[in-house]
C-alpha positions in Angstrom: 78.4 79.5 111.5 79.6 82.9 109.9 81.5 85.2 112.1 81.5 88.9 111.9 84.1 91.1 113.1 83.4 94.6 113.9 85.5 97.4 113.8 85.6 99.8 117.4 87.0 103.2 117.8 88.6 102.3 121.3 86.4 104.3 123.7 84.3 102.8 126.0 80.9 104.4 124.9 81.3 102.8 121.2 81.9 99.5 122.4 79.2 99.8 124.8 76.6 101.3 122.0 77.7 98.3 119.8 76.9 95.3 122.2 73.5 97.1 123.4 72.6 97.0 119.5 74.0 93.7 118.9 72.2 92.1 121.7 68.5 93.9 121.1 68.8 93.1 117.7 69.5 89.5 118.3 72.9 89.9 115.8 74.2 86.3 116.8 76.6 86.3 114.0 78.4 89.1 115.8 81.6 87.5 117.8 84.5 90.2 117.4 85.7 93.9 118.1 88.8 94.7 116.8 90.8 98.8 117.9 94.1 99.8 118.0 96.5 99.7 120.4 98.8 102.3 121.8 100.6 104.1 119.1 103.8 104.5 122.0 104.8 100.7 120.8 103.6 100.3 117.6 102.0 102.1 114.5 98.8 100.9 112.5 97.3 100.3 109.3 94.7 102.8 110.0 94.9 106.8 112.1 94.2 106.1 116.0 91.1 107.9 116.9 91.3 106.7 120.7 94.2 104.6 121.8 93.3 102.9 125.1 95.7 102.0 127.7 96.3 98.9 129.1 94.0 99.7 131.8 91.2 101.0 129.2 92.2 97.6 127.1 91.8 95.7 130.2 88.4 97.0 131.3 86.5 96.8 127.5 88.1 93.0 127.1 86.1 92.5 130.4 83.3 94.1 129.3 82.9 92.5 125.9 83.6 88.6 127.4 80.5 89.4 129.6 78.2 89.7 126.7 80.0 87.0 124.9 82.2 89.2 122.3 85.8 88.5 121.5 88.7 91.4 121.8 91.2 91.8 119.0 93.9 94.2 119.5 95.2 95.6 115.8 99.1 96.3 115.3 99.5 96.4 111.8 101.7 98.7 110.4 103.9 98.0 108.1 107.1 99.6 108.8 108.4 100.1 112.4 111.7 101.7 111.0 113.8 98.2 111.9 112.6 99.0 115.9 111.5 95.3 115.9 114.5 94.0 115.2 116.7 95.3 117.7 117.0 94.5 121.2 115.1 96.8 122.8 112.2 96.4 120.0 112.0 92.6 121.4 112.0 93.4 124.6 108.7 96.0 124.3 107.0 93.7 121.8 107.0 90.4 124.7 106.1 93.0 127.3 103.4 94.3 125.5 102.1 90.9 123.7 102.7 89.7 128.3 100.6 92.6 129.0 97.6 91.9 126.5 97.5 88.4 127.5 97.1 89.3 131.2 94.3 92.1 130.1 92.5 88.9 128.9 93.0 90.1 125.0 91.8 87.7 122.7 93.8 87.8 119.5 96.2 90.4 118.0 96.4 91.2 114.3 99.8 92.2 112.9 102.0 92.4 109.5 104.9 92.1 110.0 106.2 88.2 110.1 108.7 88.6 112.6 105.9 89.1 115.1 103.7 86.8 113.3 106.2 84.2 114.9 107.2 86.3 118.5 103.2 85.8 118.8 103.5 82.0 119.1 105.1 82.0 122.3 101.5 83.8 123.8 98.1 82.1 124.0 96.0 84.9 122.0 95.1 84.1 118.5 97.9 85.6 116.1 95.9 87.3 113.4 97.5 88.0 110.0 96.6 91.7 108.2 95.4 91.9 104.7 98.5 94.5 105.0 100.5 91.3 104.9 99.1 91.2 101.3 98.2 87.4 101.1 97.2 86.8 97.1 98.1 83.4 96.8 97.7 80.2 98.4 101.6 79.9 98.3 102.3 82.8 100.6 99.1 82.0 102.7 100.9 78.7 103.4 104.3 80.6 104.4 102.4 82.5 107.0 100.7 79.2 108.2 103.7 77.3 108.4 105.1 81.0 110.8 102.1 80.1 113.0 99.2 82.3 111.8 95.4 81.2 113.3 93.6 83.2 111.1 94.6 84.7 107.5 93.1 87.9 106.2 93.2 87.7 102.9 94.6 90.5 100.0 91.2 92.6 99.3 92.7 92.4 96.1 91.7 88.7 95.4 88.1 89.1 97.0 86.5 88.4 93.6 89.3 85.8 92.8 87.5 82.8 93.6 90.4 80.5 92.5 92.5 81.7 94.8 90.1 82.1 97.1 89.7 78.3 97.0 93.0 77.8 96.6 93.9 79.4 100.2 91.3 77.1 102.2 92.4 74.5 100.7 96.4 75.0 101.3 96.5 75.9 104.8 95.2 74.6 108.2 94.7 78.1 109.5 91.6 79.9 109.4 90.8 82.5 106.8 89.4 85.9 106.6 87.8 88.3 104.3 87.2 92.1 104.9 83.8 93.0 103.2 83.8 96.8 103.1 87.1 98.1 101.9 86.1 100.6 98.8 90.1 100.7 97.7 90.7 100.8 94.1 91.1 97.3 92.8 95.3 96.6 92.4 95.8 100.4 93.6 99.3 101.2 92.6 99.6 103.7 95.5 98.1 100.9 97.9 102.0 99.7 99.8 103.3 103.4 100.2 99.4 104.5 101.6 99.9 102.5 104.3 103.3 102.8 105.3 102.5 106.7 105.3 99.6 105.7 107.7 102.1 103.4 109.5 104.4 106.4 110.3 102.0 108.8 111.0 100.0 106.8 113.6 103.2 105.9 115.3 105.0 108.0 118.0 108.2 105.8 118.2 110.0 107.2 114.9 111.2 110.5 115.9 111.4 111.6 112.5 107.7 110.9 110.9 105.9 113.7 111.2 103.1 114.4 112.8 101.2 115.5 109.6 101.7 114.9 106.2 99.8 115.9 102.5 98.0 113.0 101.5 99.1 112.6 98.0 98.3 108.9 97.9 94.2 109.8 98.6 94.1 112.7 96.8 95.1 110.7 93.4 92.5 108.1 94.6 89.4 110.2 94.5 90.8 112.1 91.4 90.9 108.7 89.8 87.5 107.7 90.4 86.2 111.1 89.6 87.2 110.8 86.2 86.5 107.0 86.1 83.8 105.8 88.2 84.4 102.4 86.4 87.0 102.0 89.1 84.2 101.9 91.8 82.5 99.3 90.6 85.9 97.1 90.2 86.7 97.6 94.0 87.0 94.4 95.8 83.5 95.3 98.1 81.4 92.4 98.9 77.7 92.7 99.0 76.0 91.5 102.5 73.6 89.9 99.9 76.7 87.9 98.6 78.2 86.0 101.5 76.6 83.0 100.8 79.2 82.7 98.0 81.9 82.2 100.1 80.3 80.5 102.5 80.0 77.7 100.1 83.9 77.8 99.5 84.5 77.5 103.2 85.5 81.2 104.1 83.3 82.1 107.4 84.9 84.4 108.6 83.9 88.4 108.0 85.7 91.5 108.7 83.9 95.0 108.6 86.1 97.6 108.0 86.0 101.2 109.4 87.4 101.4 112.7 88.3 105.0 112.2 84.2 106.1 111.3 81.4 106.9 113.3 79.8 104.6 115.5 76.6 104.5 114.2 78.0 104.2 110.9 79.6 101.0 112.2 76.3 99.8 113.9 74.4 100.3 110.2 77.0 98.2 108.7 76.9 95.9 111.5 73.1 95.7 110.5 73.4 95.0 107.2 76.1 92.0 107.3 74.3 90.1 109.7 70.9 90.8 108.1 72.3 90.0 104.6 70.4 92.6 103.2 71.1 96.3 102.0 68.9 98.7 100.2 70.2 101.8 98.8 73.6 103.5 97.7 76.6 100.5 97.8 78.5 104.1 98.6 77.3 104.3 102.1 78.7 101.2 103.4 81.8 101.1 102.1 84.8 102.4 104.3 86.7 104.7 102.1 86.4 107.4 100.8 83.6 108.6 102.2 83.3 111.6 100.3 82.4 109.4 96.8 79.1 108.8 98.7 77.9 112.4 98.2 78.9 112.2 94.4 77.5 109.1 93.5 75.0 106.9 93.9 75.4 102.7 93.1 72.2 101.0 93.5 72.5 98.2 94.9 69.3 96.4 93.9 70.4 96.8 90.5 73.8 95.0 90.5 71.8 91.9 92.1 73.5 88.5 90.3 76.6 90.3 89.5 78.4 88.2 91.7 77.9 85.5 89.5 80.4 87.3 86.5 82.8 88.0 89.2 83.0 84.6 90.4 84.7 83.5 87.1 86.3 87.2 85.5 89.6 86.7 84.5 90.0 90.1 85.5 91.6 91.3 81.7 89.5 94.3 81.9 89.9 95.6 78.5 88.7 92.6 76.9 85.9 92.2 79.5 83.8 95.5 79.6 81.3 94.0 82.2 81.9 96.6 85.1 81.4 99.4 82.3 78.2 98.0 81.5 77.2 97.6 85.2 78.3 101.8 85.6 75.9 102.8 82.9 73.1 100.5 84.2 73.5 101.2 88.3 76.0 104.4 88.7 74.2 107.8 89.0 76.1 110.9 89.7 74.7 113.1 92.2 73.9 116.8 92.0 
C-alpha cells in the first residue's frame, strides 16, 4: 500500500487541521507528519516556522498515534560546523535522540552519516534526507549498510528510472521519493542553498547570522524567468503518475512544504491521495512560489509525458522534448 508523508509546520492547530481533513476525507494512504525540531541542537534543511519543545513534540506524537498517524522528527542540515563530532556534540545528540524516543517519536530524518549510525543505538526509524544526495544505488547501499530504514532518494534522479530501479533492488532498506520539490533539475547552487539554510535555521554556530541575502534563490527564479524550459525539467512528479513507481517497488511518498500554509499542505494532501490534479502544476509544487503567479503549466496537457521521462537519457540538447512540452502546456500570466 502507498504511504504518504505530510509535511507539518509544528504547531498544534496544523497538525490538528490535517488529521480532521485526513480522517473526513477518508485519506487512508495518509500515515506520516514530519516538522522540525529545535533549532537549539540542530539546524535544518528547511527555515523553522514553529519549533516545538519536547513537551510540544511530546503532546502532537500523542495526538497523531491516536488517530493512527506516524511522527517524524526532521534534523537535516547539512553542516553543524564539526559540533557533532566533538564531545559535547555526542553527548546532546544521545540526549536528544533519549528524549524523542521517550516523547514516543517515531522516526528521525537526518544527513549527516555520523548520526545516520548514532541513530542505531535508538528504536525510532533512522530516515535518510534527500540532502544526503542519494543518486546511485552504490551510495544508497553505503547508507544501508550505516543502518538507514528508509532512503530518500536525490530529487535529482526522480525521472531516472534506472537508478531508480537500481536503488530497490541494491538495498534492504526502504525507499523514498519526495513528489513536490519544484528545484531546478541538477541546480548548481543546490549544496551551498542548503547549507545557507542549515546555518541560518540553527542557533548553535555563534557566527551564522541571523539573516542573510539569498543569492542562491534569487539566481533561481532569474533562471527560470528567462527559461521556463527549466520548469518543466524539475524533478516534480504528477499525483497522476505514482503508479509508475509503484510498479518499480517505490511506495513510499513524501510531500514537500513544511514551511507553507496549512491549507496549502491539506490541497496537496488531496491531490496525492486522490491521484488527480486539475489545473496549474505551479500551485502544487513547493518552491518558488512566486513562479505560480507568472505562469501557468496545465496539467491536463502534459498527460503521458511520463512515459518520455521514464527512458530520457537526460542529454538535453539532443533531446528537445521539454521545449516542445513548454510551447504546448506553458502560458505566461499577465
Amino acid at each position: 500500500m502507498v504511504r504518504l508523508k505530510i509535511p507539518h509546520p509544528g504547531h498544534f492547530s496544523a497538525l490538528k487541521e490535517i488529521i480532521e481533513v485526513k480522517e473526513a476525507e477518508g485519506l487512508d494512504e495518509v500515515d506520516e507528519v514530519f516538522m522540525g525540531g529545535s533549532p537549539d541542537v540542530m539546524g535544518s534543511g528547511r527555515g523553522v516556522l514553529h519549533a516545538p519543545l519536547l513537551d510540544e513534540i511530546r503532546e502532537q506524537t500523542e495526538y497523531a498515534h491516536q488517530h493512527g498517524i506516524k511522527m517524524n522528527i526532521t534534523m537535516n542540515s547539512t553542516c553543524t560546523g564539526g559540533h557533532h563530532l566533538s564531545f559535547e556534540g555526542y553527548k546532546m545528540f544521545s540526549w536528544y535522540f533519549g528524549e524523542l524516543n521517550k516523547a514516543g517519536v517515531d522516526a528521525v530524518t537526518v544527513a549527516e552519516p555520523y548520526l545516520v549510525e548514532l541513530l542505531r543505538d535508538f528504536p525510532m526509524q533512522t530516515v535518510v534526507s534527500c540532502l544526503s544526495y542519494v543518486e546511485s544505488p552504490q551510495r544508497a547501499k553505503f547508507f544501508d549498510e550505516l543502518g538507514a530504514d528508509m532512503i530518500t532518494v536525490d530529487t535529482n534522479i526522480n525521472r531516472h528510472f534506472d537508478l531508480l530501479e537500481g536503488i530497490v533492488k541494491a538495498v534492504d532498506c526502504d525507499v523514498r521519493l519526495i513528489v513536490n520539490e519544484g528545484c531546478i533539475y541538477r541546480c548548481p547552487f543546490r549544496y551551498s542553498h542548503y547549507n545557507l539554510a542549515s546555518h541560518l535555521s540553527s542557533l548553535i554556530q555563534p557566527r551564522s547570522p541571523l539573516f542573510a541575502p539569498d543569492y542562491y534563490f534569487d539566481k533561481c527564479i532569474s533562471i527560470r524567468l528567462r527559461d521556463p524550459t527549466q520548469i518543466i525539467k524539475s524533478a516534480w512528479i504528477r499525483p497522476e503518475d505514482l503508479k509508475a513507481y509503484e510498479a518499480i517497488g517505490i511506495t513510499d511518498f513524501k510531500l514537500s512544504g513544511r514551511t507553507k500554509l496549512v491549507n496549502w499542505i491539506i490541497d496537496c494532501m488531496r491531490f496525492y491521495s486522490q491521484r488527480s490534479f486539475k489545473g496549474n502544476v505551479l500551485d502544487i509544487l513547493d518552491c518558488p512560489q512566486m513562479l505560480r503567479y507568472m505562469f501557468y503549466l496545465d496539467n491536463e496537457k502534459i498527460e503521458g509525458s511520463i512515459d518520455q521521462w521514464k527512458h530520457c537519457k537526460k542529454v538535453c540538447n539532443e533531446c528537445g522534448y521539454c521545449d516542445k512540452i513548454t510551447k504546448e502546456a506553458l502560458t505566461y500570466l499577465k
